[in-house]
C-alpha positions in Angstrom: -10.6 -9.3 9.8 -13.4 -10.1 12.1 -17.0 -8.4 12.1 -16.6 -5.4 10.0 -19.2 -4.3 12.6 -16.3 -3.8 15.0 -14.0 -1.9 12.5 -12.4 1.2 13.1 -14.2 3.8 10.8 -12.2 7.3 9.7 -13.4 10.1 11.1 -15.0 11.7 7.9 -18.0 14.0 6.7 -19.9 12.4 4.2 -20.6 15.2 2.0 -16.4 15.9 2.0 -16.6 19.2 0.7 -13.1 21.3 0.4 -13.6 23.3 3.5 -14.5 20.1 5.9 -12.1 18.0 7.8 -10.2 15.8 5.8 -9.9 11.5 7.2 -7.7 10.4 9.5 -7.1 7.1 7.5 -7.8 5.9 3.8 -9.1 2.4 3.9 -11.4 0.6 6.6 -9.5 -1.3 8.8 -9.3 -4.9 9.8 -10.8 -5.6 13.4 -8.2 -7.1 14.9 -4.3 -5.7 15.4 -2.5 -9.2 15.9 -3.9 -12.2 15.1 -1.9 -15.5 15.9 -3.6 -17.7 13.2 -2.7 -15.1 10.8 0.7 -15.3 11.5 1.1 -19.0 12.0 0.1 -19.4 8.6 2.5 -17.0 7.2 4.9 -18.0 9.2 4.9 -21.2 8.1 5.2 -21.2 4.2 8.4 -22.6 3.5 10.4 -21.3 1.0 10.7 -21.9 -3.0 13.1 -23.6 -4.8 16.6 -21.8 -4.7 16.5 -20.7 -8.6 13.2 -19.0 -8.1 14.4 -17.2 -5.0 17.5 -16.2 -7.1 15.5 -15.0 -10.3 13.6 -13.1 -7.4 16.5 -11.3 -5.9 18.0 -10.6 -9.3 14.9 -8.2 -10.5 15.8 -6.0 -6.8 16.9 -2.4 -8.0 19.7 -1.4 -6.1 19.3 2.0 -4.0 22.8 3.5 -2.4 23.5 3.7 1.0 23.5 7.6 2.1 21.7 10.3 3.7 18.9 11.6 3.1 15.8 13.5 4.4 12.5 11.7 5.8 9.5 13.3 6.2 7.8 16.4 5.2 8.4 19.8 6.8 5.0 20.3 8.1 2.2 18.0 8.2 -1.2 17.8 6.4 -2.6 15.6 8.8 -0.9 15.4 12.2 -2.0 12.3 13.1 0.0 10.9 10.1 3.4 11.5 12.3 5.2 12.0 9.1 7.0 15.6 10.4 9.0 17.1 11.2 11.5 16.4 8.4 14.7 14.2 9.8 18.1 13.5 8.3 18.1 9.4 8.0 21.1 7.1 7.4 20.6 3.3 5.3 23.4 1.3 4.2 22.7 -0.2 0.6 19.8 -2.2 0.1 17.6 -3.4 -3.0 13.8 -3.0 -3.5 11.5 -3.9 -6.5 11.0 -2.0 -9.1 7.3 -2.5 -9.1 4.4 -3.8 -6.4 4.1 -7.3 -6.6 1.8 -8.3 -9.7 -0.9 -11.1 -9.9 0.6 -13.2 -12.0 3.6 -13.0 -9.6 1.4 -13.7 -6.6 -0.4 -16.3 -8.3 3.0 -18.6 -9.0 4.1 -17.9 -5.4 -0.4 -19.5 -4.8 0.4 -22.3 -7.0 4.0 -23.3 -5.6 3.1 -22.7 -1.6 -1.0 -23.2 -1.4 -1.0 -20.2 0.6 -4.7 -19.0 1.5 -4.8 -15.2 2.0 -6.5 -13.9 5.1 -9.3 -12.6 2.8 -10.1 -16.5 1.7 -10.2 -17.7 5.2 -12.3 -14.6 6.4 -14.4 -15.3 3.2 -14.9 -11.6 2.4 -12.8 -8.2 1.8 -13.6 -4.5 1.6 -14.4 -3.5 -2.8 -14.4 0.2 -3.4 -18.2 0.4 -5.1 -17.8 1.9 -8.0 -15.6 -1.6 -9.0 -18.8 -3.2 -8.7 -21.4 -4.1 -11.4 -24.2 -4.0 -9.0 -22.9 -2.4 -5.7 -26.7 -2.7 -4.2 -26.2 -6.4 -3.9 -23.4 -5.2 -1.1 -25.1 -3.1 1.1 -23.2 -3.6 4.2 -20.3 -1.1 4.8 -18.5 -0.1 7.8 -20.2 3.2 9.9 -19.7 6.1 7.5 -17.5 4.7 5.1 -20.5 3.6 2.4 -18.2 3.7 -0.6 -16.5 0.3 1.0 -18.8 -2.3 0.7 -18.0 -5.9 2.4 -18.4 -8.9 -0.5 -18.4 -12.3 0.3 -16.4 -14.3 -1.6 -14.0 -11.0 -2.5 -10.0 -11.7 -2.7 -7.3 -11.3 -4.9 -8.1 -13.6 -7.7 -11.7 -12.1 -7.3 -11.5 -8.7 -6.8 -14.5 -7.7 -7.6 -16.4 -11.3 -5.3 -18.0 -13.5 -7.4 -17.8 -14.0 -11.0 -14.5 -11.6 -11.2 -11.0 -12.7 -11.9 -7.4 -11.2 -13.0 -7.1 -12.6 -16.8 -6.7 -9.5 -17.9 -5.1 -8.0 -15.1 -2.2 -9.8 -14.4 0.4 -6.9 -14.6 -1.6 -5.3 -12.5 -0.8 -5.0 -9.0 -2.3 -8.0 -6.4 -5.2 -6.2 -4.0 -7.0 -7.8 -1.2 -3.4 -8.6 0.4 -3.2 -8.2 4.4 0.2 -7.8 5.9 0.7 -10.7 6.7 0.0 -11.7 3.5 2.6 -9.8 2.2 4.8 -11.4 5.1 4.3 -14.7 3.7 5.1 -14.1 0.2 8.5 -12.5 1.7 9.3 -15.7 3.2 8.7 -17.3 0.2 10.8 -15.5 -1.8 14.0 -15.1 0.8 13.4 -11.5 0.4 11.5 -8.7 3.0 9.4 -5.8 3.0 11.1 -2.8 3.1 11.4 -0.3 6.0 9.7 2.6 6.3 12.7 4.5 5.4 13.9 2.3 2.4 10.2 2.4 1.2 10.3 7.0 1.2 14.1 6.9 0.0 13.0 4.9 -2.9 10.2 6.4 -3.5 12.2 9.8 -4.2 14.1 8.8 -6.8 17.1 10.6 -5.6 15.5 13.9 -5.0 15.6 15.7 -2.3 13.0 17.3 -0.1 10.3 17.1 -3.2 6.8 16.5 -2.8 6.5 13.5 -5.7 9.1 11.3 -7.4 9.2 13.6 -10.4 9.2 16.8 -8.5 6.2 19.5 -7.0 3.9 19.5 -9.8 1.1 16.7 -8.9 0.2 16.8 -13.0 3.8 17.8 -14.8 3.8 19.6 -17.8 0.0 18.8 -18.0 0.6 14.8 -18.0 -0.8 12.2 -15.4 2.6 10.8 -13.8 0.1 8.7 -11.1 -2.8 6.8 -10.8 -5.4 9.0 -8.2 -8.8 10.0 -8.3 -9.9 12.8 -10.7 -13.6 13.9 -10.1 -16.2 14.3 -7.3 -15.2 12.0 -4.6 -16.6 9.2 -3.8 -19.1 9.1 -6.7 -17.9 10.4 -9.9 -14.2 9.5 -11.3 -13.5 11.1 -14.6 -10.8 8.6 -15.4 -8.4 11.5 -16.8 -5.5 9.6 -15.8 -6.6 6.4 -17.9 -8.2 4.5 -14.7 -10.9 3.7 -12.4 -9.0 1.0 -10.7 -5.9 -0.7 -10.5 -3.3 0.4 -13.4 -0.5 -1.7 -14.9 2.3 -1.6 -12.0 5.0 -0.3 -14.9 2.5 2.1 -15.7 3.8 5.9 -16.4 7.3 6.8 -16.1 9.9 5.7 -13.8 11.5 7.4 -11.0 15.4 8.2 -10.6 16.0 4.7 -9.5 13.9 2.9 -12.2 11.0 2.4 -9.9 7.3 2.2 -10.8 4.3 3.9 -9.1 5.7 4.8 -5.7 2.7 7.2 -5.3 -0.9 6.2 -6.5 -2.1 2.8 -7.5 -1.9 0.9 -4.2 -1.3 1.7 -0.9 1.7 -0.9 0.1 2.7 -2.1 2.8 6.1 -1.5 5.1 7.4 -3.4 7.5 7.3 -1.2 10.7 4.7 -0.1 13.2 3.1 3.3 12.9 4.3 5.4 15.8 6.3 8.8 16.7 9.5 8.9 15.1 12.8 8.4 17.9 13.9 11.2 19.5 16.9 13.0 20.1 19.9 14.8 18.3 21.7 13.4 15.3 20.8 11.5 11.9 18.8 8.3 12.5 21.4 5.0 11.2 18.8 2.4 9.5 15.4 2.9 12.0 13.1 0.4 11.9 10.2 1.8 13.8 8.5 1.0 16.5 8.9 -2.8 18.5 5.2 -3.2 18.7 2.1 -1.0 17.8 -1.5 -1.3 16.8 -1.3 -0.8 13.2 1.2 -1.3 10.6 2.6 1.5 8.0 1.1 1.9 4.7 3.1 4.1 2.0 2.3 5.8 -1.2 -1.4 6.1 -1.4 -4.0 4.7 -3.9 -6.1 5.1 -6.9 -8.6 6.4 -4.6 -6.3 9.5 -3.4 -7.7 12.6 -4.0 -7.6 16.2 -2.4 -11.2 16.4 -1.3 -10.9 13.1 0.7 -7.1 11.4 1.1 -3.8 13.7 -0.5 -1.7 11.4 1.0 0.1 10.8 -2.8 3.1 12.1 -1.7 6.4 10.4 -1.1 6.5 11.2 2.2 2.5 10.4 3.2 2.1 7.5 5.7 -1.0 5.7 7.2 -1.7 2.9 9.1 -4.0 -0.4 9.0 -4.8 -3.7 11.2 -2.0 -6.1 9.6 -5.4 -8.4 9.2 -7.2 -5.5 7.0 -8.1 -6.1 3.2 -9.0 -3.8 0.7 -9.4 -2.9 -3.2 -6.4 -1.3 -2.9 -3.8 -2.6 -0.4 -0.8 -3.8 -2.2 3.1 -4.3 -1.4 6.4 -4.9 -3.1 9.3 -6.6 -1.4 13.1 -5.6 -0.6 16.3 -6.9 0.2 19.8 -6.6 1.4 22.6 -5.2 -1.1 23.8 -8.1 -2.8 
């Protein structure tokens, strides 16, 4: 992650009132956008034992192969790339029904002895109101002071020191870099999803809507997502039963049987953030970009909220360092149809 002192910060008014510019990014990011020892070391965890691996592909939801339309028809945020609206084409392929958990990520810890890029860094980004005493942390990146850099915070420590996951091990594992996520794919014989498996997924077999229950960002007066409700950064109100992390089978399903595709953690993809390919014609499987300098994120946080980040939606998109670890970076995995 490097000096948080060189971080790219978002470009964001601090009082965030409803008529000011909105960010051009959701998390701070890591300061570095490739970093060989990173990758070595996800590279080379070898795999688990072939029942594990099986058990893992077996819990894949299976998503048809079709058409369908990416995107959204006009932007919130140009930067986020994520218009105009284009028809896509995937073969089959499976995905998980939830983000990875951390009691999942914890037997993948135990069986490889993977380090995360957090625990070798020795610190990560905790949003401050997850801190008992966030004046202890005083350090944040420029403009960003709700992200406050704590030594000894990763995912088994969310919070730094004294913190753990005992009674959050259905929740979903934070603090994970992309290659972290990489590693755990190698693990399990399984991959993270492209960009376009991740939104087709995410919409649950509808078509051209906003969420993966429809328009309505509360339906029929019930929370459906895990976002920020309140005064941005410094008051959350909780209504939708958290400050932080939620279960990941928390609230309904999608159309596939998918969990939290929007809210909860921002997860990672497996492409490069970039302009979409152009030309005539339906896209057949893209993959994105061959090299960038950040990687897609997809689906948005706890932390999402209109006054600061709506990027909830199933067809939002950011980007991050692949080294960059936060409160709320997550991922689940994929895989080919079976």
């Amino acid at each position: 992650m490097g000096s948080y002192k060189s971080h790219r910060s978002c470009l964001l008014n601090e009082s965030l009132s409803m008529s000011e510019e909105k960010p051009t990014c959701c998390a701070p990011a890591g300061g570095e956008q490739i970093t060989d020892a990173h990758l070595r070391r996800a590279l080379v965890i070898g795999p688990a034992d072939d029942s594990t691996r099986a058990a893992l592909a077996a819990e894949l939801r299976p998503i048809p192969g079709g058409f369908f339309e990416m995107g959204a028809r006009k932007s919130t945020f140009a930067a986020d790339l994520d218009s105009p609206r284009r028809r896509v084409r995937l073969d089959p392929y499976r995905i998980s029904a939830t983000a990875v958990s951390n009691a999942e990520f914890a037997r993948f810890v135990a069986a490889s002895g993977y380090r995360t890029v957090a625990e070798h860094e020795g610190w990560s980004y905790v949003f401050h109101l997850l801190l008992a005493r966030p004046d202890d942390w005083p350090e944040h990146p420029p403009g960003l002071r709700w992200w406050r850099k704590v030594d000894g915070a990763y995912w088994a420590a969310p919070e730094g020191p004294g913190s753990d996951v005992t009674t959050r091990e259905d929740h979903p594992a934070t603090h994970i870099t992309w290659y972290d996520a990489l590693a755990y794919t190698r693990w399990a014989g399984l991959r993270l999803p492209s960009e376009a498996e991740w939104e087709r997924a995410g919409r649950g077999g509808l078509v051209n809507k906003k969420f993966p229950w429809g328009n309505e960002l509360v339906p029929g007066g019930a929370y459906a997502m895990n976002t920020w409700q309140g005064r941005f950064p410094d008051e959350n109100s909780a209504e939708d039963g958290f400050v932080g992390t939620a279960p990941v089978t928390a609230y309904e399903p999608n159309g596939y049987g998918l969990y939290n595709m929007t809210g909860n953690v921002w997860e990672w993809v497996a492409d490069w953030f970039g302009p979409r390919a152009p030309g005539p014609g339906p896209l057949r499987n893209p993959k994105g970009l061959e090299s960038g300098t950040g990687k897609v994120q997809r689906g948005g946080s706890f932390l999402c909220h209109v006054s600061y980040c709506d990027r909830y939606h199933v067809h939002s998109r950011t980007k991050n360092d692949p080294d960059s670890s936060t409160s709320n970076s997550g991922f689940r995995v994929a895989g080919d149809a079976g």
